[in-house]
C-alpha positions, 0 to 999 in steps of 0.5 A: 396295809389293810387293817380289819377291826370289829368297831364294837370290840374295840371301845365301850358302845353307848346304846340308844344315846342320842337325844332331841336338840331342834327342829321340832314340829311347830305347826303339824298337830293343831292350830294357834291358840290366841290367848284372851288378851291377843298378847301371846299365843299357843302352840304345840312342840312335839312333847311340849307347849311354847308360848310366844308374843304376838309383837316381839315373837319371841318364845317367852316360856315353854311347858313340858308334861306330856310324855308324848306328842300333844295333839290339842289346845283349848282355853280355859273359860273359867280362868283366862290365864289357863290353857288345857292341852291333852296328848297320845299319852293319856294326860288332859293337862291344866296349865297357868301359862303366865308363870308356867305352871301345872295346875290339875292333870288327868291322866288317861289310859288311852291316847286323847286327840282332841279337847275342847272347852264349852261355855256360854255368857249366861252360865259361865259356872256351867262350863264343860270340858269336851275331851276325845280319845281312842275306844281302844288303849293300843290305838295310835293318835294318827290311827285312821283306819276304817272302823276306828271308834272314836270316844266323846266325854264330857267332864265339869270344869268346876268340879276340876278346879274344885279339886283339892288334889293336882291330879284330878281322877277320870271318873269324874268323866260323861260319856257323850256319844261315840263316832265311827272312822273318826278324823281330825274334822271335829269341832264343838259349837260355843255353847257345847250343844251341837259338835260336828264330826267330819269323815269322807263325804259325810258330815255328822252332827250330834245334838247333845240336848236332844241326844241325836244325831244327824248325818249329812251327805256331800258330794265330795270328801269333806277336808274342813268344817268350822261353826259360826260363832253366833248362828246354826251355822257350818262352813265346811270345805271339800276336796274339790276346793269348795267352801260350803254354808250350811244353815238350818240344821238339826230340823226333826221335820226332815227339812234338808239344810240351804247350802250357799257355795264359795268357790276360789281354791283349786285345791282341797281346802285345808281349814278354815276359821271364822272370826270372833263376830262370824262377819268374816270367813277366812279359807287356806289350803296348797295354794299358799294363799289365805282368802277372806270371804265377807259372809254376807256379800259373799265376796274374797280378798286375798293374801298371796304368796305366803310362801307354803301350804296353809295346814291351820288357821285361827284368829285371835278375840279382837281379830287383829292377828290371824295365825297361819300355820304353813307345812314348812314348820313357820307360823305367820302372824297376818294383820286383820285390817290391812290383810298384811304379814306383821310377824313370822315364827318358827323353828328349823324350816322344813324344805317343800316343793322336792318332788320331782327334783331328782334329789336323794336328799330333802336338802341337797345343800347339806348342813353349813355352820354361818362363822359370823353367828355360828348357827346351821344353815341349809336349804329352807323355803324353794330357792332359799337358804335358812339361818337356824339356831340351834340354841334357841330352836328358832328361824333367824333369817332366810335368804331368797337365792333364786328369787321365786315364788311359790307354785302349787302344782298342776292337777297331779303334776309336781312343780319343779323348782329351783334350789340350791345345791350347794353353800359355802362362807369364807374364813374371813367371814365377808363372802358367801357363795351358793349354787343353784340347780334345776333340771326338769327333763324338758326345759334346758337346765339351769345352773347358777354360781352366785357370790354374796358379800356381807354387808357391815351396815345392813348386816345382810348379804349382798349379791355380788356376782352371778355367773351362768353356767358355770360348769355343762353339769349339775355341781357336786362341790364349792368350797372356799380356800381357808386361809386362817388370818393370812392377808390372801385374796379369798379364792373358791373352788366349785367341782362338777360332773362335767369332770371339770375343777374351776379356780374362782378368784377375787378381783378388786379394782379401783375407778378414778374417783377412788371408788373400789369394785369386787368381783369373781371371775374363773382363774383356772380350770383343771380336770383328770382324765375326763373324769366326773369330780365327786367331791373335794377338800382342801387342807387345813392352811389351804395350801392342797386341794384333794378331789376325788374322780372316782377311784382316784384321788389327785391332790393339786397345789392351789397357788400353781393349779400343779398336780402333786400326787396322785391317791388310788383306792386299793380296793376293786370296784369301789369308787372314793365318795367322800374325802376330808383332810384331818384338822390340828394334829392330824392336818397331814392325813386325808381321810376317805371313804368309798362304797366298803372302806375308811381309808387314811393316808399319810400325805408326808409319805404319800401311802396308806396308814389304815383301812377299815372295812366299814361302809361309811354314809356320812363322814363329817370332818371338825374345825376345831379339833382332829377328831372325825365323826362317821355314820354307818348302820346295822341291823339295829340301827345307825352308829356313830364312830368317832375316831382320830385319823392318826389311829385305827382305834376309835375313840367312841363308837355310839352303838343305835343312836336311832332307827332313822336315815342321816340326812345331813351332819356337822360340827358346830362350836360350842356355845359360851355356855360351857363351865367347869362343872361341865368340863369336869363331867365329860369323859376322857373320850368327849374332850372333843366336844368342849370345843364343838360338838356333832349335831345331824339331821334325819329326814323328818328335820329333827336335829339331834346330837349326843346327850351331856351328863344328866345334871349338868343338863337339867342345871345349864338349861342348855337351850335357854327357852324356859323361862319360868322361876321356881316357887323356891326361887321366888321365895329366896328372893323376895326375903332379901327385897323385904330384909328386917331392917331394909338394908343389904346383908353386912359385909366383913371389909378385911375379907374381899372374898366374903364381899365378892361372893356376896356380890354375887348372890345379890346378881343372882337375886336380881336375875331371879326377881326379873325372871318372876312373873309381874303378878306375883311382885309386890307394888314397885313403889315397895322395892324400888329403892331397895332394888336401885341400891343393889346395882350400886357399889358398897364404899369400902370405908362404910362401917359394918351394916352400914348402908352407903347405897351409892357407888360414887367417890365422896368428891361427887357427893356431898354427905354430912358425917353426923358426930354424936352430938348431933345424933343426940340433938336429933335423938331430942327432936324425935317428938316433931313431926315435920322436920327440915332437911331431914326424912323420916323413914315410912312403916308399914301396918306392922310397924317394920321401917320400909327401905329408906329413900336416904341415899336417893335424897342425898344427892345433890343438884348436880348429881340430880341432873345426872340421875334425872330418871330418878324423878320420876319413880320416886316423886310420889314418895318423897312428896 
């Protein structure tokens, strides 16, 4: 039974509905910028600005403005707590980075590619802000044509922050100069005099005192240049590998400059960078090796084997961190004295070393889903598995596989390296099994099946066993048997062109001290006809394993290695691709696809249920639900087609998710984040994604997944990166920390419910006066007896607006319960100024009692000994 049906006609089609969730380029459009006090650092994110610790490497707050890519970064030397950033949608952007916040803006009508600040020691009030951007309004950011004319203006940043207004006009701008065949060679001397501006083999310098320009030439094209910070001095870098000084330049008596040359690269230098006193040269380029030359002595050490090329490299003020930015998406963070990688940065790692590997794909072991943390492994560094999580849009770990190094290549001859082909965990979640594969044509191939174990104490895996050349040929298939809580030996199944099928199994022995050993070894090997295998899936209680050999499709029982039944493609000259056995519901069919056709058949009956004449690229089968996701193209575009395997009808086709290529897709467990609002807001035909939800990768490493309702978004703040707090939020939190009478609001003790909403808001206004920045809190010594009460539990027998203040039964704390009689001696006592055994409550200038420390002095010894940090945050104010 064939069934032809027009996916369009069949259900709504959403247009242009996917959206960006990760993998964003860390490291592709300019250096790190350190902030003043070498804490933190800067970096651009595609649209936005991340700002990360230079000790944790965490990404503590995000910035977002642009509506385009940001191309540059520069401090603010008027303010150290601003960073300036321009993008490829006109806008010069201000921002306070501590707190996240927009603090002027100038937009532009043309694509701004570089900014830079200028000012000296002597005159700080006269610091300018440099800014380049695009002669014409239609020219792109990365327009490097011959001819392109490139704009320079300068702009007062006093007049900027004199603005009374956020948005700052551009009339307020200078022009300075223009260059011809500008590229992204550009840098500004301190004091803003002197700006150099590299394109080929020459490098022109525009002296904006004297309003001159002078050109240099070069023997080979000029790939970097960077100023000394103290002399008239450039290094510069060239395609040969050459780093190059240049002193006394800008002479009017036509003196040519001395060149001093520094010779190590074997390839293009890609930047270079001085540190803050011009003492020490740092160089990096596709060598993956950063070299530091001592400028006087002209002599290099070096830090090898970091992994990547070096695209950026730039060093914080006190020269303790040097920032490398690498090709593969990864900022290294090296230490400035002992020359040392002391932290690693980075989001979704972006596979190098490709070339000449013979892969379609740029990451041949596709997309698993890691069930221990539940975060996107694929193919990382050359011979490594990555560990990413999508939530966050950052590195965990990396697993070195196959235990290389990188190599840059040979002249114009690319190195071709070990990878991995294929990875696959067990159910119990305790072991993990890779391939790896390399074939150059000249050297005999290479071909390893390696099983990790999880290690409980180290949280790492293992190596466990390594077993060469497990099959003659390259493999297209390993999977674990799923086993869902039943006590079976784990069992792997590996296909390959060979034609062979392989049955891997589990084997424990135990020594005579008692002491258990595992290891993998082959327990059967089958095969059909002598038929390449192309793919293969098991069943979802693992009892089947269907694999495909061309247009046939045999389906073994595992236990027996016996051949059930055997499936044909019914279609002429097609070959089956991919097969998938359906989830839940519908864990009776098998889902495939070949070169024109979606064919399901019904394993119950052993026939064909439908067919669709529809040419499938990618098909990804749920764990958590029987829903498939299928992605095809048209003329538009790629569509996604999301069907249920008992029923020809789709449940949603999401016509143009983008004009790109579908690299690699999977489903992934949601996070816990899902809510009843949430639930609430996802269609009928989305009940799928409440459970997991289809994320898929294009050849440029963007992860990208169907958008959720617009406010359900903006409210969940799903990927838990922005951490900066409203000036609405500040405002209703600081009230409740500087109440009238400093005590918590009352609560009604007959309604519960009134107590429990009111003890969640109290949560909540903790959370928000955490999440504010340091600076803008009031002295602790204000609110920290106030803030301490509202982590402890309210009496139930307090009387209404009482402040009990300490969550702990009256056996363990000894009060005194005041009569009215000793209230009215107390009351006849106010006019003494000291008093024992009581304390009385400060004020402020106002004459409004400060939050009582009452509850903190009632304690007793005992409870004292208990609450021994105590001591220390209020010693100064009891005294």
């Amino acid at each position: 039974q064939t069934l032809i049906i027009d996916i369009n006609a069949s259900v709504a089609s959403w247009f242009n509905m996917s959206i960006l969730r990760g993998g964003f380029p860390l490291t592709g459009q300019c250096p790190v910028l350190f902030c003043p006090d070498s804490k933190h650092f800067v970096c651009c994110c595609d649209r936005s600005i991340r700002v990360y610790s230079c000790v944790t490497g965490r990404n503590v707050s995000r910035l977002q403005r642009h509506a385009e890519t940001v191309t540059w970064l520069c401090l603010n030397p008027l303010n150290p707590f601003q960073v300036i950033s321009c993008g490829r949608d006109g806008v010069i952007a201000f921002w306070d980075y501590s707190d996240g916040s927009l603090m002027k803006e100038i937009e532009l009508d043309r694509p701004v590619h570089f900014v830079s600040s200028t000012s000296s020691e002597e005159h700080v009030d006269k610091a300018k802000l440099l800014y380049v951007c695009s002669a014409e309004k239609n020219t792109t950011a990365d327009s490097t044509r011959a001819g392109d004319r490139r704009i320079l203006y300068e702009l007062d940043l006093k007049t900027v922050s004199g603005a009374k207004s956020r948005r700052v006009h551009s009339s307020h701008s200078k022009y300075v100069t223009e260059f011809r065949s500008f590229s992204r060679h550009f840098c500004i001397e301190r004091s803003g005099r002197y700006i150099v501006a590299c394109q080929s083999d020459t490098m022109q310098i525009w002296d904006a005192v004297n309003e001159e320009m002078f050109r240099y030439e070069h023997r080979y094209c000029l790939t970097a240049a960077e100023f000394h910070p103290t002399d008239l001095c450039v290094a510069t870098g060239d395609q040969r590998g050459v780093v190059t000084l240049w002193y006394g330049l800008c002479r009017s008596d036509g003196h040519h400059p001395a060149k001093v040359p520094l010779h190590w690269h074997a390839h293009a230098v890609a930047d270079i960078c001085f540190n803050s006193d011009g003492s020490h040269l740092y160089t990096g380029g596709e060598e993956a090796v950063l070299v530091v030359w001592q400028v006087e002595l002209r002599k290099a050490r070096f830090v090898p084997r970091l992994g990547a090329p070096i695209q950026f490299i730039s060093c914080s003020a006190n020269s303790h961190f040097i920032a490398l930015s690498h090709s593969d998406n990864i900022i290294q963070l090296v230490s400035g004295h002992e020359l040392e990688v002391e932290r690693m940065v980075g989001g979704l790692i972006k596979t190098t070393g490709m070339e000449g590997s013979g892969y379609r794909s740029c990451m041949p072991a596709g997309l698993t889903v890691d069930p221990r943390l539940h975060c996107l492994v694929t193919n990382g560094r050359p011979g490594q598995i990555q560990f990413y999580s999508l939530w966050t849009d950052q590195h965990i770990v990396s697993i070195d596989v196959t235990g290389q190094n990188y190599v840059s290549r040979r002249e114009d001859k690319p190195f071709v390296y070990v990878q991995v082909t294929n990875v696959s965990f067990s159910s119990c979640k305790s072991w993990m099994a890779t391939a790896e594969h390399r074939d150059d044509g000249v050297a005999t191939m290479e071909l390893t099946l390696k099983f990790w174990q999880f290690n409980d104490e180290k949280q790492v895996y293992d190596l466990n066993t390594s077993i060469e050349l497990p099959h003659e040929k390259q493999m297209t298939g390993l999977q674990f048997q799923p086993h869902h809580g039943v006590a079976l030996p784990a069992m792997c199944v590996s296909a390959s062109n060979d034609g062979k099928v392989k049955f891997w199994s589990q084997i424990v022995e135990e020594s005579a001290e008692g002491t258990s050993f595992q290891w993998w070894t082959c327990q059967a090997v089958t095969y059909y006809h002598d038929l390449p295998a192309l793919c293969e899936s098991f069943s979802e209680d693992g009892s089947l394993i269907a694999v495909s050999f061309g247009r046939t499709v045999p389906v073994w029982n595992c236990s027996t290695c016996v051949q059930q039944v055997t499936l044909s493609c019914p279609f002429d000259k097609e070959q089956v691709t991919n097969v998938q056995f359906g989830r839940e519901s519908a864990s009776h069919c098998l889902v495939a696809t070949s070169q024109g056709h979606l064919m399901v058949w019904n394993m119950m009956t052993c026939t064909l249920m439908w067919s669709v004449s529809l040419s499938i690229h990618t098909l990804v089968a749920n764990s958590c639900s029987n829903i498939f996701g299928a992605f095809t193209s048209n003329s538009s575009g790629q569509v996604l087609v999301m069907f249920d395997p008992r029923n020809s009808k789709p449940v949603a086709v999401y016509d143009h998710i983008g004009d790109y290529d579908v690299e690699a897709a999977v489903f992934i467990p949601q996070a816990p984040y899902i809510t009843k609002q949430l639930t609430e807001a996802v269609a009928s035909c989305d009940q799928w994604r409440l459970k997991s939800e289809l994320v898929w990768m294009d050849s440029e490493y963007i992860i990208r997944s169907l958008p959720w309702p617009e406010t359900v978004e903006e409210t969940e703040q799903r990927d838990g990166l922005d951490t900066t707090v409203s000036s609405e939020e500040m405002t209703t939190a600081l009230p409740w920390i500087f109440h009238a009478q400093g005590q918590m609001p009352s609560v009604d003790d007959a309604q519960s419910s009134v107590r429990l909403d009111a003890a969640s808001q109290t949560a909540a206004m903790r959370m928000k006066l955490l999440s504010g920045p340091a600076h803008t809190l009031p002295a602790v010594s204000s609110i920290a007896s106030k803030f301490l009460q509202s982590f402890l539990a309210q009496h139930p027998h307090d009387n209404e607006g009482g402040d009990s203040g300490i969550g702990i039964g009256d056996d363990e704390v000894d009060t005194e319960q005041k009569t009215p009689d000793s209230a009215s001696d107390t009351d006849d006592d106010d006019d003494d100024d000291t008093k024992v055994g009581s304390v009385t409550a400060p004020h402020d200038a106002t004459g409004v009692p400060l939050p009582s420390l009452a509850p903190v002095m009632s304690l007793t010894n005992s409870q004292v000994g208990r609450f021994s940090w105590l001591k220390g945050v209020f010693t100064s104010d009891v005294v």
